[in-house]
Each structure stands twice: as structure tokens, then as C-alpha cells.
N, C-alpha and C positions, 0 to 999 in steps of 0.2 A: 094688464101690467100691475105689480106689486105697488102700494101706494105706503109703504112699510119701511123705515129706517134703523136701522140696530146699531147705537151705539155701543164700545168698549172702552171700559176708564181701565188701564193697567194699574195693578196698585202703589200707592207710594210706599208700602213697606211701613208705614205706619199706625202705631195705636192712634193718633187723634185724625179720624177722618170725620169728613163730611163729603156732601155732595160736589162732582168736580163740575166748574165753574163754566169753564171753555165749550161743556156738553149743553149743559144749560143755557147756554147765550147761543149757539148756534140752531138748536131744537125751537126755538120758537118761532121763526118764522117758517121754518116749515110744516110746524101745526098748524101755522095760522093758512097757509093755501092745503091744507085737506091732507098731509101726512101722516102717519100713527109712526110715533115712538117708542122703542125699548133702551131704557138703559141697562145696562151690565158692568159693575163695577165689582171688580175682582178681590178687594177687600172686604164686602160685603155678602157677596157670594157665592159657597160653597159649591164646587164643582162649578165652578164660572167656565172654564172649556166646553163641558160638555151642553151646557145654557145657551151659548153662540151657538155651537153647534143646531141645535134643535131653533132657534130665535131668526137662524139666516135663511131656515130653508121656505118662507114664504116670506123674504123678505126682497129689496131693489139692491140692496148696498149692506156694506159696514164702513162705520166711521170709526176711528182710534183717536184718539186727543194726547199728545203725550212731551214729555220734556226732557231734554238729554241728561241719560244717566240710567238708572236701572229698570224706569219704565218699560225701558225698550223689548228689555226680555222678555215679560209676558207678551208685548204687542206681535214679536217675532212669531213667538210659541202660538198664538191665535190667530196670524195671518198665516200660517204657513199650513195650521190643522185646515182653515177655510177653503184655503187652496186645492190640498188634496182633496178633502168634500167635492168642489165643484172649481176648476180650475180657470174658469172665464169668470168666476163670479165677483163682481168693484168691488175693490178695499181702495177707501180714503182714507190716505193719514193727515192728520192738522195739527196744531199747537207751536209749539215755539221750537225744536226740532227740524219741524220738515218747514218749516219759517225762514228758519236762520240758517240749513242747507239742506234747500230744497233740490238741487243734481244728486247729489249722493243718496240721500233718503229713496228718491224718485230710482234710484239705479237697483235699488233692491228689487228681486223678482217677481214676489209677492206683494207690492205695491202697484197699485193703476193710475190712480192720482194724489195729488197732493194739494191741499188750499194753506196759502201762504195769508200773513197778517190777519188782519180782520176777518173773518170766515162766517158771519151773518147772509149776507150776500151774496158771496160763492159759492158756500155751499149749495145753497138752495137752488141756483141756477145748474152749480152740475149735475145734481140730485136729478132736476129737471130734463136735462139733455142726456143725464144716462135713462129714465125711464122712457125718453123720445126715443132713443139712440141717433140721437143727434151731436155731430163733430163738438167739441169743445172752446173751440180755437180761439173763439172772437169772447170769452167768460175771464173777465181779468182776473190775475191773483193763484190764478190757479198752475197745476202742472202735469202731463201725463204722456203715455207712451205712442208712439204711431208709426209701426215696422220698427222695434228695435229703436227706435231714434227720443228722445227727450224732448218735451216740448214744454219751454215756462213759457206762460202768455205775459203779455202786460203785466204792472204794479197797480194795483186796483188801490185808491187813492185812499187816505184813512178820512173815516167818517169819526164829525165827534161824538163823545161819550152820548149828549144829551139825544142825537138824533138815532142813536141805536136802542131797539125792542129792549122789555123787560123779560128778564131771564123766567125761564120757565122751571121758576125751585119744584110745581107741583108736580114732574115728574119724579123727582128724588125719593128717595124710602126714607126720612128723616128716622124714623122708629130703627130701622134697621143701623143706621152710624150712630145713633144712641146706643144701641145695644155691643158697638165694640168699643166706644171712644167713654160712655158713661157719660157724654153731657150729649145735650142738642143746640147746637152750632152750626153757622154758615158763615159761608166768603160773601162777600158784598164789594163791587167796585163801583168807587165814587170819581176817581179821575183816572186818566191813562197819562205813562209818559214822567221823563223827571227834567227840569230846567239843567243838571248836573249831567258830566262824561266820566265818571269815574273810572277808571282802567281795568276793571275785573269784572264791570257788569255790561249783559248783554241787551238792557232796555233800549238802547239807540236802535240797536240793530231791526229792530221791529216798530217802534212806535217813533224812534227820530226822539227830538230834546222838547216836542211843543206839547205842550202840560195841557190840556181840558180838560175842565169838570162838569159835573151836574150841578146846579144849584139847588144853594140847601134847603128850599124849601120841597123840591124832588125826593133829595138824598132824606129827609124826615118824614115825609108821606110813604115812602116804599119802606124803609127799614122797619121803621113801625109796626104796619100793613105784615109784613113780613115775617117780623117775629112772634106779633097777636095769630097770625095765620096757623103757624106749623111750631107755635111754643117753642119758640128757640130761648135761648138763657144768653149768647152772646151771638154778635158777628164780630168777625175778622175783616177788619176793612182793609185789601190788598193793594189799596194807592200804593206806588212806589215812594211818593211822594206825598202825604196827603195835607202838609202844611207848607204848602207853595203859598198860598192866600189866607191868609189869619184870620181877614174880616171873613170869610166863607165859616173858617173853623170854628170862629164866636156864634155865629148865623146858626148855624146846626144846631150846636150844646143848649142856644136858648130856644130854638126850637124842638128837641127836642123834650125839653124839660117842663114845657107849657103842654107839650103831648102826652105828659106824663106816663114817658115811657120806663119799659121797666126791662131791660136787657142791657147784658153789659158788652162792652166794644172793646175793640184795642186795634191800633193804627201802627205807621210804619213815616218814618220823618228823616230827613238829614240832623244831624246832632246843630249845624249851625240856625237853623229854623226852630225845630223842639226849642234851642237858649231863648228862642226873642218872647215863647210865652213868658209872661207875668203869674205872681202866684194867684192872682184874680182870674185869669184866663184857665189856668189851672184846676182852681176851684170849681169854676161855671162847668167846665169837661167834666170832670169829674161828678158833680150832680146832675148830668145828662146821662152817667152813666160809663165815661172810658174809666178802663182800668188799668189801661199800658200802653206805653209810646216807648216803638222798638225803634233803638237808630243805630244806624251802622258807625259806629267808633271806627273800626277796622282794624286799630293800631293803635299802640301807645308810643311809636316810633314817628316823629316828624321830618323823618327823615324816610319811612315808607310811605307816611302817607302822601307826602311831595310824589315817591312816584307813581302811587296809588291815584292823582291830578284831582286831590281832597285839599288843594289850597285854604280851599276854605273853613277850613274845620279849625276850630280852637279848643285846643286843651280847657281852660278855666272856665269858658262858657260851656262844657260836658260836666263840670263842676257844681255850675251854677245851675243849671235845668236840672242834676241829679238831685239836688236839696231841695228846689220846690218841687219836681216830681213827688218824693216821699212827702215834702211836707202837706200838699194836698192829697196825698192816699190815693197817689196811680203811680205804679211799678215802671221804675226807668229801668228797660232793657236793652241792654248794649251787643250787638255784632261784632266776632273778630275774625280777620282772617290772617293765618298764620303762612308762612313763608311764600308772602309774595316773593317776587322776582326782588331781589335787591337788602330782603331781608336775613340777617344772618343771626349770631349766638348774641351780640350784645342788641339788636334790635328786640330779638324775643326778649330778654331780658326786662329790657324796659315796658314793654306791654304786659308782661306778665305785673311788673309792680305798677302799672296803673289802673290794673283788674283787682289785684289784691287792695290798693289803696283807697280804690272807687270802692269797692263792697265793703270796708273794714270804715271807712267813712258814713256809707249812706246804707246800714242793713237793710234789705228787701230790693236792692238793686239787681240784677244778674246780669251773666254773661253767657252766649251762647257762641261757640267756637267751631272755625272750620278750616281745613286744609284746603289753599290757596289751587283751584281748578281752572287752564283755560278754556273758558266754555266758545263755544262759535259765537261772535257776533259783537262779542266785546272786543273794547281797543289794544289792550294788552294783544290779540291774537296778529295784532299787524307784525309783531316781533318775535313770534313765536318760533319762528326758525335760527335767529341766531342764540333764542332761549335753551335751544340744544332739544326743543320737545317736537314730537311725531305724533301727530296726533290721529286719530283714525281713521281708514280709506275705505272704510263701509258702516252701514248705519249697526251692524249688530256688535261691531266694534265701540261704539260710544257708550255702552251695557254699562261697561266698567268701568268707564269713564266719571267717575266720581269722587269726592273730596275722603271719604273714607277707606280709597282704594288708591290713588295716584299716587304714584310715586314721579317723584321731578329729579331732574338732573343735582339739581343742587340741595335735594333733602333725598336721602337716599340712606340703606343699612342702619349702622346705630343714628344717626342725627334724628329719622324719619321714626323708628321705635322709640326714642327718645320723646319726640313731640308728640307721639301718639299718649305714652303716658302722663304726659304731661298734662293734655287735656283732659284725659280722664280725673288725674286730681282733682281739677279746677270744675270736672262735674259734680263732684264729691263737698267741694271745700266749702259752699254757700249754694243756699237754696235754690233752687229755680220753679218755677210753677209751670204744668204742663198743662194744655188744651183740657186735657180727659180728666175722668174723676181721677184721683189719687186714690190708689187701691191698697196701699202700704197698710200694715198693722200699726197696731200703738209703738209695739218693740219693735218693730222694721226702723219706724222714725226715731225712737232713741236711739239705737243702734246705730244706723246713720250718722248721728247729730254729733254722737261721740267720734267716729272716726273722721269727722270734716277738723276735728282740730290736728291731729297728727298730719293731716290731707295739707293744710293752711303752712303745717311748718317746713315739712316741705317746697311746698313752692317758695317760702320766705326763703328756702338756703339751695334753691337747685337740686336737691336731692330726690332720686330717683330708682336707685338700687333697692332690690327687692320690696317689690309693691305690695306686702301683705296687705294695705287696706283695700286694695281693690279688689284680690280673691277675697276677703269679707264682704264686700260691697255688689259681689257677685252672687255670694251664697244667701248674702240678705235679699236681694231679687228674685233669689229664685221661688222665695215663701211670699212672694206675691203674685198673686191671681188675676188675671185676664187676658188680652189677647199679646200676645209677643211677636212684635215686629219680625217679619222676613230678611230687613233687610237692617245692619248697625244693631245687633241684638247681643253683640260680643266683640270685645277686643278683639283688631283682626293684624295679628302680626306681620311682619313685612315680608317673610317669605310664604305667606297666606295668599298675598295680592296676584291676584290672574295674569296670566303673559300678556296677554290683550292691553291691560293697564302701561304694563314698564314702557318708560320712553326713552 
């Protein structure tokens, strides 16, 4: 029997890739009892169909790792080629999808099993029971078929961060996501889990509100280790939360600045936690090496963000962290999400002038913006039916399920083209710095620089009517060079959006 696993990452449609994380956390305990791994990740790999293809046929399994939204569609398009290949042969899918619903995922026909939460453990035990061919039943966490009929076993219990293996980076082609993103970078997680229920996200749904981390004497030995290993230039530390514990956060930066490391970081914080650093605190991150603390603002509406259950967020302390972010030389970037449920013309209004007011205040600030999705799992979806939204009754349906494709009941026709341009200004109007090298010309970036002011007077007056800057800002893109996203690679008008999406 095959002692062989082939993973599948679908791709995120993305220039800044690196190695996907979920593949790497799971593969290691099955190296470690005598497995041999293949990764295949479809942004990196030209003719990646036909690489499965040839990668499964001495193999036990495939696994797919994937998130709701356009993942889906490569995963469909590679389970389905599998299938015809050889039609008994295990496809897992994992990740936060067949997680967060797991019957429906499970119900597609080219699926066999599914490992829900934490997948370290599971996996390796179905792995185990499919090469025995051994029943599944009593393997928590997991879920699969037996005559037509659905089987989820048990909730297999979360284990914390600290007592789970160290991820296996050295499977990853590092050379190869350098070669399309132009930097070398990785994910790094240091805690799971946020203390917060915020209404749009679906982190309860999987890890529940209880926050563990590594301690930072861990968190400095591996990062370290990590980036001297495979020459990385930054990690992306994807806590949700990663400044739940401030004495941890000082812990790190001074540890890692005695390790005299030399990679730069960037983390992810609630805006009211980011306020309580000090410009001392700030400092010390900073000579450890962060160079950005993204926090979800959400809104410049307090009146969405009440229903957004962001009680706790305060205007003037987004204020306060935004001035000593800059003043210590780490980039405060802000999260928005546009037409929650509740949010309407004078809501947007106000977010838009506290984006203009925060950048035009603090230069080097940004914002990055997105159209308001119920994803499964989050609490907003407990209202989703008198929300007026249908969301989707098979997994290949959730494809188009995405912030750049939805259309809602209450942003619909001009309102929903409206806000699409809208954001596009506000890509335009102030800088923002992306993962990957910057491939722009010297004249690409004046060019630019010069239309962000016409971009800025715009949003200052609502005005919207004929977007020349954005065909400039489209042709000036087009005179730069390197890989171009599959997926968000063009304004997508409203009567662009797939049927699948309308609700």
C-alpha cells in the first residue's frame, strides 16, 4: 500500500503568494510516522492539472486545503479530473469551508471525506484507516460517506497552539513564490482564536472566543530559525488577534532584538488593543523589526459598527495608535468593510471622510476595502434569512461567493457600481504598499501620484461620473510587468456578476 500523500493548494488569485499554511501544519505529522509528501500549489505551478494527474497515480489520497470563495473552483476542476482518472480513489477536503459546512461540502460527489477544525490529528489517523481500509467511525473531527448516507463523527476537541508540531516550511518551494511575488515570505501563527464576536467574522465558528498562544520565547526561536533557514525578508504573523497580551508582545520584540534578527514582520490587532501601545512599545516592535499593524476599523459609522458588536472600538484611540504607529516608522493599516447590513448613503459617507481624514492626517497610513460577505459561520448569518439573502445549496455554488462578486439585496444596480467605483478611487487616492516587489516604472509611479489628487477630490465631493482616472490607472498597469492575478484583476461591473452570486 502507497505510503504517499498529494496535497492541492487552489490558488488565491494572487501576486503575493507564499507557501499555504494549513498544508504545512497538517504534513508534518505525517512525515514524522513514515509518509512522503507532494505539494501542488496551482499558483506556482504551470500545468498544475496535469501534476495531480501524474502525482496521484502512486499515491494513497489527495488532500485540498481551501476557503470559501474562489478557491473552490480549481478544487472542483481537480476533484472532478481525479475522479474520472480513477473513481474510488480518497479526495479530502480540509480548511475552513468543509469546517464551517461540513454536510454540504461532504454532499458533493467527488468528495469522500472531510476533516473539520484542527486537522493535525485527523488527518493522519484517516490517512491511516484509508491505507488500512479501516471504517472511520470512531476518528473525531472528521466526515464521510457510507451507502449514500453522511457521516460527521464527533468534535474532536482543540488542542493548544503550543502542544501542536512545528509546521513543515521545508516542504514549500520558497524560490519558486519568490519568483512570482518578488519577495521571500511566509505565514507564521503565534496564537489561534480572538477574545471578540464581531458580526461579519467567522473565527468563533471554528476556534470558539478562547485566545492561546505560544510563548514568546518559542515564537523567537522558530521565527528566527525560520527566516536564517530559507532567507525569508518578512513573516506575516496571521493571529487574529495578536495583541490580546502586551506583556507577550514586549517579550517577543525584546527577544527578538537580543537575537539580532533581521526580517521584517507585520501582525493583525483589534484597533482598541493596537490604542494601549505606548510610543515606547512601539519603538521596541519596531527595532525587532514590525513594520505594520493591520486593524480592522471596519467603519467610520458608530452606528454600524454597534451592529458590526464592535462596542468596543473608539474613534480618538484609532487616532491615537495612528500617530504613534507613524511616529515610530510601522505603517497603521486600517480594514473597511462597506455595506454591512444597516449601513446606508449617509453611513458610507462618514467612513469615507474618516478614511480621507485618517490618511490626509497621518501620510503612510492605508486603507484596504471590501464589500460586506456573509460568509458561514459568522454571527451575522444567524439573520441571514430575514436579510433577504440565499445563500448557496452546493459547495460549487459558494465559487462566487465573494466580496468582489456579491451582490445583496440592499446594494444592488447603480448603488452596488457606485461603491465599486468608489473603492476603486480610494485605491488610487493614497498609497498602499503590497507583500510583493513593486514592479511599477519611475513614470508608472508619477503617473499615479498625479492622478491620486483628482482621485482625493472626488471622494472629498462624492463625485463619480465618468472615471477617466481609473481607465489611466488601468493603462498605467498595464506597462507593468509580472504575474497578474486570475482573480480581481479588473473592475467587474454589476451585470458581470455570475447568477450563482445574485441573491
Amino acid at each position: 500500500m502507497s505510503k504517499k500523500v498529494v496535497f492541492f493548494f487552489p490558488s488565491f488569485a494572487s501576486s503575493d503568494a507564499t507557501a499555504p499554511l494549513g498544508i504545512l501544519a497538517v504534513a508534518t505529522p505525517l512525515l514524522n510516522a513514515g509518509y512522503s509528501v507532494k505539494l501542488i500549489d496551482s499558483t506556482i505551478t504551470p500545468n498544475y492539472k496535469k501534476r495531480v494527474l501524474e502525482e496521484v497515480r502512486d499515491a494513497l489520497c489527495l488532500g485540498i486545503s481551501l476557503v470559501t470563495g474562489p478557491m473552490i473552483r480549481e478544487t472542483v476542476e481537480i476533484a472532478r479530473a481525479v475522479k474520472e482518472w480513477k473513481p474510488d480513489f480518497p479526495i479530502i477536503l480540509g480548511g475552513w469551508h468543509p469546517s464551517l459546512l461540513p454536510g454540504q461540502t461532504l454532499q458533493a460527489e467527488y468528495v469522500d471525506y472531510i476533516v473539520r477544525g484542527q486537522g493535525e490529528d485527523a488527518l493522519l489517523e484517516l490517512v491511516e484507516h484509508i491505507g488500512a481500509r479501516c471504517a472511520p467511525d470512531l476518528i473525531p473531527g472528521i466526515g464521510f460517506k457510507r451507502g449514500g448516507k453522511l457521516i460527521l463523527t464527533q468534535e474532536r476537541p482543540l488542542k493548544r497552539l503550543v502542544e501542536m508540531p512545528a509546521k513543515a516550511y521545508h516542504i514549500a518551494d520558497f524560490d519558486a513564490y519568490e519568483r512570482v511575488c518578488g519577495r521571500r515570505w511566509a505565514m507564521y501563527t503565534s496564537s489561534l482564536a480572538c477574545p471578540y464576536n464581531c458580526g461579519y467574522c467567522t473565527n468563533a465558528g471554528v476556534y470558539g472566543r478562547k485566545w492561546n498562544a505560544l510563548p514568546a520565547e518559542q515564537f523567537v526561536e522558530e521565527t528566527v530559525d525560520l527566516s536564517r533557514r530559507y532567507k525569508l525578508e518578512m513573516l506575516w504573523i496571521v493571529d487574529d488577534n495578536f495583541l490580546v497580551d502586551l506583556d507577550r508582545a514586549r517579550a517577543i520584540s525584546e527577544g527578538l532584538v537580543r537575537a539580532g534578527s533581521e526580517f521584517e514582520w507585520s501582525i493583525q490587532a483589534t484597533t482598541n488593543l493596537s490604542a494601549r501601545l505606548s510610543l515606547e512599545d512601539l519603538k521596541l516592535l519596531r527595532r525587532s523589526g514590525l513594520r505594520q499593524i493591520c486593524q480592522g476599523a471596519e467603519s467610520g459609522s458608530p452606528k454600524v459598527l454597534k451592529a458590526m458588536n464592535k462596542n468596543f472600538q473608539d474613534f480618538g484611540t484609532i487616532y491615537e495608535s495612528a500617530a504613534r504607529c507613524i511616529q515610530a516608522g510601522i505603517r497603521p493599516s486600517f480594514n473597511i468593510i462597506f455595506a454591512f447590513p444597516g449601513e446606508g448613503e449617509k453611513e458610507r459617507k462618514e467612513t469615507i471622510r474618516f478614511i480621507m481624514d485618517v490618511c490626509r492626517k497621518f501620510p503612510g497610513a492605508e486603507f484596504w476595502t471590501n464589500i460586506f460577505t456573509p460568509y458561514p459561520g459568522a454571527p451575522i448569518m444567524e439573520k441571514i434569512a430575514e436579510l433577504g439573502i440565499v445563500t448557496p445549496d452546493t459547495l460549487e455554488g459558494w465559487a462566487d461567493f465573494f466580496p468582489r462578486y456579491t451582490k445583496l439585496p440592499w446594494l444592488n444596480g447603480r448603488d452596488h457600481k457606485q461603491l465599486q467605483v468608489m473603492r476603486d478611487y480610494l485605491r488610487i487616492a493614497f498609497d498602499r504598499i503590497p507583500i510583493g516587489v513593486d514592479r511599477r516604472t519611475r513614470f508608472t509611479r508619477i503617473a499615479q501620484k498625479c492622478i491620486s489628487l483628482p482621485a482625493r477630490w472626488r471622494l472629498d465631493h462624492g463625485t463619480y461620473r465618468f472615471p477617466v482616472e481609473l481607465w489611466l490607472n488601468d493603462k498605467l498597469k498595464e506597462r507593468t510587468a509580472g504575474f497578474k492575478p486570475v482573480v480581481d484583476a479588473k473592475r467587474l461591473e454589476p451585470n458581470a456578476i455570475p447568477a450563482e452570486a445574485t441573491c
